[in-house]
C-alpha positions as CSV (number, residue, x, y, z in Angstrom):
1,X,0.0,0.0,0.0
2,X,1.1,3.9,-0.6
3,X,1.5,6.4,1.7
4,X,-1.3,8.2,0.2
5,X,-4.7,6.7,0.2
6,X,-6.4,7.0,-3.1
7,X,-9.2,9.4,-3.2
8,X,-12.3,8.4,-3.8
9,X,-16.3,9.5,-4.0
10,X,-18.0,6.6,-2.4
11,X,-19.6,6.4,0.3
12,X,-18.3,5.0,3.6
13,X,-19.6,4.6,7.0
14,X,-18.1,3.4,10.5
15,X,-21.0,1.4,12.2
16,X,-20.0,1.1,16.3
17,X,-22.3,1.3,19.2
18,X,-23.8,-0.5,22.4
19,X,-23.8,-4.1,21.9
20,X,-27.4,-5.2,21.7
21,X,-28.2,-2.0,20.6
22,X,-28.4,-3.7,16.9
23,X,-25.5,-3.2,14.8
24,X,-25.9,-6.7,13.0
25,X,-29.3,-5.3,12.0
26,X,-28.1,-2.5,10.4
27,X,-24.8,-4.5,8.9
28,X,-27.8,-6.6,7.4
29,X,-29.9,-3.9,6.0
30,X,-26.8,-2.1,4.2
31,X,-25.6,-5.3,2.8
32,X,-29.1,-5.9,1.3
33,X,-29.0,-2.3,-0.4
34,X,-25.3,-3.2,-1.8
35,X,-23.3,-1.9,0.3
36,X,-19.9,-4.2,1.0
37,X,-20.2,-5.0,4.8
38,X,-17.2,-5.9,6.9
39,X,-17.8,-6.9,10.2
40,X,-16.1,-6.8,13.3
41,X,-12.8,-4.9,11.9
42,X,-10.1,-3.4,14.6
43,X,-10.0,0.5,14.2
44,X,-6.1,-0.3,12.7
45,X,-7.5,-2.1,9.6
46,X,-9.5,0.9,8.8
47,X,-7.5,2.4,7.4
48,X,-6.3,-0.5,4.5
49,X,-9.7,-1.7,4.0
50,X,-10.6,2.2,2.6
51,X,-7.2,2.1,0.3
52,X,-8.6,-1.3,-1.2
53,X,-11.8,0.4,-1.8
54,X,-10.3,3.6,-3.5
55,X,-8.0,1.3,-5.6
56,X,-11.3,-0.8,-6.4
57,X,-13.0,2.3,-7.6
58,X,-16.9,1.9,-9.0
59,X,-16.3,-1.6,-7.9
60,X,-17.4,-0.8,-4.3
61,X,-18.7,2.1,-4.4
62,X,-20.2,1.9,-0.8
63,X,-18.6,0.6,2.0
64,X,-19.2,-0.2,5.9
65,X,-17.5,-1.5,8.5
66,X,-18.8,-2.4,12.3
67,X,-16.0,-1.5,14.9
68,X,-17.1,-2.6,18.1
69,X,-15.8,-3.7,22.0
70,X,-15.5,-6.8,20.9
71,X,-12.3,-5.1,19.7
72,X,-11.4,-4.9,23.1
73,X,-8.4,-2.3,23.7
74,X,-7.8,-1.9,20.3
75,X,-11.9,-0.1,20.4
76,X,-10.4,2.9,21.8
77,X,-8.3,3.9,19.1
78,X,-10.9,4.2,17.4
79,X,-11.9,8.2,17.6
80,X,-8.3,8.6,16.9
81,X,-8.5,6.7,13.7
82,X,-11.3,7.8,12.5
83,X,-10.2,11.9,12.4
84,X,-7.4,10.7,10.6
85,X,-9.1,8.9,7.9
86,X,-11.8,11.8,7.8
87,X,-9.1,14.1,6.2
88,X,-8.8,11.8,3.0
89,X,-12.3,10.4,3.1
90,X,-14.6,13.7,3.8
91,X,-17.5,11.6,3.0
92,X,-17.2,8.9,5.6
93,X,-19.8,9.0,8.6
94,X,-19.7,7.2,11.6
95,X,-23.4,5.9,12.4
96,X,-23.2,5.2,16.6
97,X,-26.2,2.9,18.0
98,X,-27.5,3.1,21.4
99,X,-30.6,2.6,22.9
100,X,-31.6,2.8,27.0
101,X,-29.7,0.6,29.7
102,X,-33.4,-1.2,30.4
103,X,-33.7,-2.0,26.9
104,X,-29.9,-3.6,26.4
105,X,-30.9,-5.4,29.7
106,X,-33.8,-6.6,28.5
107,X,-32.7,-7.8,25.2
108,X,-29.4,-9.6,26.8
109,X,-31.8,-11.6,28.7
110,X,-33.8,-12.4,26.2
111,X,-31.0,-14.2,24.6
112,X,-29.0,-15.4,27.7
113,X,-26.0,-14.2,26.7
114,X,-23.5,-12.1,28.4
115,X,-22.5,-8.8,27.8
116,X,-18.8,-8.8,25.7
117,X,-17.6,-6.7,28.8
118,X,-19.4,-8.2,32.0
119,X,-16.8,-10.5,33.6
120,X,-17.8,-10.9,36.8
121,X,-19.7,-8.8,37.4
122,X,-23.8,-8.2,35.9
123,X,-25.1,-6.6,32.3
124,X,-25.2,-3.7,34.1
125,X,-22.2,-3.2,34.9
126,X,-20.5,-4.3,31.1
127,X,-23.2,-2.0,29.8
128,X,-21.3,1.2,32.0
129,X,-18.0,-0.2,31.2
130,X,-18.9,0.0,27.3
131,X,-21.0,3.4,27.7
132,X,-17.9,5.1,29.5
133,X,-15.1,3.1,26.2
134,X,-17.9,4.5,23.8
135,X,-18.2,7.6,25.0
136,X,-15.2,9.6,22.4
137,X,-16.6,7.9,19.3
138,X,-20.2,8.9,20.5
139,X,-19.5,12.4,20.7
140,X,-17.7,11.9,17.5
141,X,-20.6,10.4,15.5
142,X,-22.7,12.0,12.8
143,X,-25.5,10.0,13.2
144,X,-26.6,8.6,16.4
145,X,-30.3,6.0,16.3
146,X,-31.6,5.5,19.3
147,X,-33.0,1.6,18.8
148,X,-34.6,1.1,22.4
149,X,-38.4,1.5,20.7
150,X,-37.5,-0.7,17.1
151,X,-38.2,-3.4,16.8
152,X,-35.6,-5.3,13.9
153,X,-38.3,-4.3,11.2
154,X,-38.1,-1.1,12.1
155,X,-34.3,-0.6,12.4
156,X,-34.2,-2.0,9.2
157,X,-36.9,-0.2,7.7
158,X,-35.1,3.4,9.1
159,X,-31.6,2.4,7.5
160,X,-33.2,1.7,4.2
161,X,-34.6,5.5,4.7
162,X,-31.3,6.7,5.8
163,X,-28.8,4.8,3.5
164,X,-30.2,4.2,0.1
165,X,-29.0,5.7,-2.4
166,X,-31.2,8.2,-4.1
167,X,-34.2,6.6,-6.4
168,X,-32.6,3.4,-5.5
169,X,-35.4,0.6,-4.6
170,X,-36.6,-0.5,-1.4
171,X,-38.2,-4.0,-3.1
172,X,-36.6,-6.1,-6.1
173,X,-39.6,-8.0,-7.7
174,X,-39.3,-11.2,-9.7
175,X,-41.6,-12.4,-11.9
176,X,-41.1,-15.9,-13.2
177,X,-43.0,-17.6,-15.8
178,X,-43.0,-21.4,-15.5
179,X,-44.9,-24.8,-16.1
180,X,-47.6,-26.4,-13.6
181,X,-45.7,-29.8,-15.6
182,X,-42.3,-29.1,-14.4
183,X,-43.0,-28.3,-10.3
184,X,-43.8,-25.0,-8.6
185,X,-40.6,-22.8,-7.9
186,X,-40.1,-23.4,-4.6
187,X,-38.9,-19.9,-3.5
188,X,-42.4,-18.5,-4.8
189,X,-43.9,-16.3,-2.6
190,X,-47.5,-15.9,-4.7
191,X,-48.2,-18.4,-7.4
192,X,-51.2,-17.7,-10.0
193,X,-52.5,-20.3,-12.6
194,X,-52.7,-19.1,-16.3
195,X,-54.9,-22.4,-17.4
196,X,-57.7,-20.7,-17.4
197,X,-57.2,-19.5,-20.8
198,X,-57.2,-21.2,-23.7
199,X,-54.0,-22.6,-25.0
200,X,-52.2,-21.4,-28.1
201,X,-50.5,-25.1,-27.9
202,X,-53.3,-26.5,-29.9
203,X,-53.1,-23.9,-32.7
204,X,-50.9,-25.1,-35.3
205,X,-49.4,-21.6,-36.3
206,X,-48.5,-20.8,-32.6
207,X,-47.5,-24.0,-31.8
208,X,-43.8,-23.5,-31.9
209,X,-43.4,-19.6,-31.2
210,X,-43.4,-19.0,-27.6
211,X,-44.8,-16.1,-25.6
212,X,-42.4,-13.6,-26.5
213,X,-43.8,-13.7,-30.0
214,X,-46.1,-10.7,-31.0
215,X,-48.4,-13.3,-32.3
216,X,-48.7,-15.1,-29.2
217,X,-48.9,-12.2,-27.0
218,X,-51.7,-10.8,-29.5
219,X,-53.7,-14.3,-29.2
220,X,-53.2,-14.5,-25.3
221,X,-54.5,-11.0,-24.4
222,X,-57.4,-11.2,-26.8
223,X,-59.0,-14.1,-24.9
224,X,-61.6,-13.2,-22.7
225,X,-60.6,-12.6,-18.8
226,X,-57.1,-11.7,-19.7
227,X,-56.6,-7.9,-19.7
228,X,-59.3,-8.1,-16.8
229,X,-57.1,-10.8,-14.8
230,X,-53.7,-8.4,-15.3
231,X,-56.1,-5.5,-14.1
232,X,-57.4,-7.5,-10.9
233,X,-53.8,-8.8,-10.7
234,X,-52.2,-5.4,-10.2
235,X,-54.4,-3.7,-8.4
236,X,-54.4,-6.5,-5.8
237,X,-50.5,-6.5,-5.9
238,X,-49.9,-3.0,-5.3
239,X,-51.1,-3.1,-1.3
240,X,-49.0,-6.4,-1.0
241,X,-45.6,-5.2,-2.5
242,X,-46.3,-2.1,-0.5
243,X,-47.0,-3.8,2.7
244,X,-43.6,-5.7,2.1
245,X,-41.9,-2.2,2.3
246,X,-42.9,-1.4,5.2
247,X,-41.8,-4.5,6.8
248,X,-38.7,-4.3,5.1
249,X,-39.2,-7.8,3.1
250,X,-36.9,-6.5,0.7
251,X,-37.4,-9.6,-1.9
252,X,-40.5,-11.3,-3.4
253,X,-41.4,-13.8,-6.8
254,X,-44.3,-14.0,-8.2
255,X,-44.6,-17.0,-9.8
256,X,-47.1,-17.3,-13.1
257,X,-47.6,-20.7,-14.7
258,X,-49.4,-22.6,-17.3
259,X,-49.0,-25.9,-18.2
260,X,-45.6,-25.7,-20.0
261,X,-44.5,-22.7,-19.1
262,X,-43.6,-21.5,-22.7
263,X,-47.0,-19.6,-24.3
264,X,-49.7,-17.5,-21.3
265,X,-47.7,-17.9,-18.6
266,X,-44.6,-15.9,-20.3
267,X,-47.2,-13.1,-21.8
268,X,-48.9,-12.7,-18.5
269,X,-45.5,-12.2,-16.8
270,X,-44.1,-10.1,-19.1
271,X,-47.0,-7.9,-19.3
272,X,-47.1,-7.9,-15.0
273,X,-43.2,-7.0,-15.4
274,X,-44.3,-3.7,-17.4
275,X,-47.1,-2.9,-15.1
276,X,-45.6,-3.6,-11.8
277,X,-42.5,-2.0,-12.1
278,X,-44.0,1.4,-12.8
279,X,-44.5,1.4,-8.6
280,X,-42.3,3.5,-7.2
281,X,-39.3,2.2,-5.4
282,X,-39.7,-1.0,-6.9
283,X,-37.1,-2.9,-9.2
284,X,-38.7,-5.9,-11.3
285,X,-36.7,-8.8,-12.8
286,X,-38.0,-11.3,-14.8
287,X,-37.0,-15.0,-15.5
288,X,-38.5,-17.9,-17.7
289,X,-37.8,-20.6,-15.7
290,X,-39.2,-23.2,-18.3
291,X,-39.1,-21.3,-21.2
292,X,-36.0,-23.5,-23.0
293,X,-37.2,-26.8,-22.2
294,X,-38.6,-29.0,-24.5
């Protein structure tokens, strides 16, 4: 490595805190939006993971690391550390978590474990010890989330606020066309059934096109409950994806089948692809699961 650290543009954030206070929830969230988590790093490799991401460029273009007690001595170098990489990294922020002795009590209990700085003694008494370690970097922070009244859905839900990028989504949809013949795909999380219309199978011209022919898609959407299925369809999606916002499910297929996979259920999914992902914050990807198969 050289002296100088490469400058760079991304973003880069310092995640520390109270333990229980729910750093890995947050490390979680970021690493679902992209960003490239590392976890658990000594304030001295600070400093050598940011000249890796410089060097890397566009490649990781948002970084995070969780500096923590578990550190042990080597956590209170790390206000020290962090001025100095603040001169060559202006954008890096360091995101502190805490949340009310009660609450860190409480939540140690609930998973009978002991607090990383307790010893002898009770989780009181490690949670003073790491309040009065913390307290430099604390002061230091520039953004500091008081958990004690999240829940994890909600911590999540207030770093996706926080730390998405601008316009970037909250939910990735995919929509997968596929064949009733072949097995449902068993990551669906809503399956619909496309046998209801008629099948262009049994018409000779359509036979061996497939439903990302114009003259397939013509012939699907002209049968009778189609157009009114995609409108029922979409209108009764739109509260669902939303409700998986707000409860941070940031993830979902819907699954749309026919009996081969390779005519309505590829029309119907490719026209729910163009509907759906006009929602806003929304990305949709689709895949034809069945789509090659003989």
């Amino acid at each position: 490595m050289t002296d100088e650290m490469p400058s760079e543009t991304g973003e880069v954030l310092i995640v520390t805190g109270m333990s229980g206070a729910g750093r890995s929830t947050v490390a979680d969230a970021l690493e679902d939006m992209g960003w490239y988590v590392v976890d658990n790093l000594p304030p001295q490799m600070l400093r050598p993971l940011l000249e890796v991401s410089g060097l890397a460029g566009s490649a990781l273009p948002r970084v995070a690391a969780v500096v923590d007690v578990r550190g042990r001595d080597m956590f209170t170098q790390l206000p020290d550390v962090t001025r100095t990489l603040r001169d060559a990294r202006p954008q890096l922020r360091v995101v502190f978590l805490d949340a009310s002795d009660d609450v860190l009590v409480r939540r140690y209990e609930a998973v009978r474990r002991p607090h990383p700085l307790q010893e002898d003694g009770t989780i009181l008494d490690g949670i003073r010890r790491e309040r009065e370690r913390s307290r430099a970097i604390r002061e230091a922070a520039d953004v500091i989330i008081d958990t004690s009244g999240f829940n994890i859905h909600q911590l999540a839900t207030k770093v996706v606020e926080m730390f998405s990028a601008e316009g970037s989504a909250q939910h990735t949809l995919t929509i997968m066309s596929f064949g009733f013949k072949y097995g449902l795909p068993p990551d669906a999380d809503v399956v619909a059934d496309m046998r209801f219309l008629p099948n262009p199978y049994w018409q000779d011209d359509l036979r061996g096109l497939t439903g990302k022919d114009e003259a397939v898609r013509d012939f699907v959407l002209a049968q009778q409950g189609a157009v009114e299925f995609l409108d029922a369809y979409e209108n009764a999606m739109i509260p669902v994806i939303a409700g998986y916002q707000r409860e941070n499910k940031r993830h979902s297929v819907i699954a749309i089948g026919c009996t081969g996979g390779k005519h309505r259920s590829v029309v119907m999914t490719e026209e729910l692809a163009d509907r759906l992902g006009r929602l806003p914050g929304v990305a949709v990807r689709v895949k034809h699961r069945d789509l090659g198969r003989e």
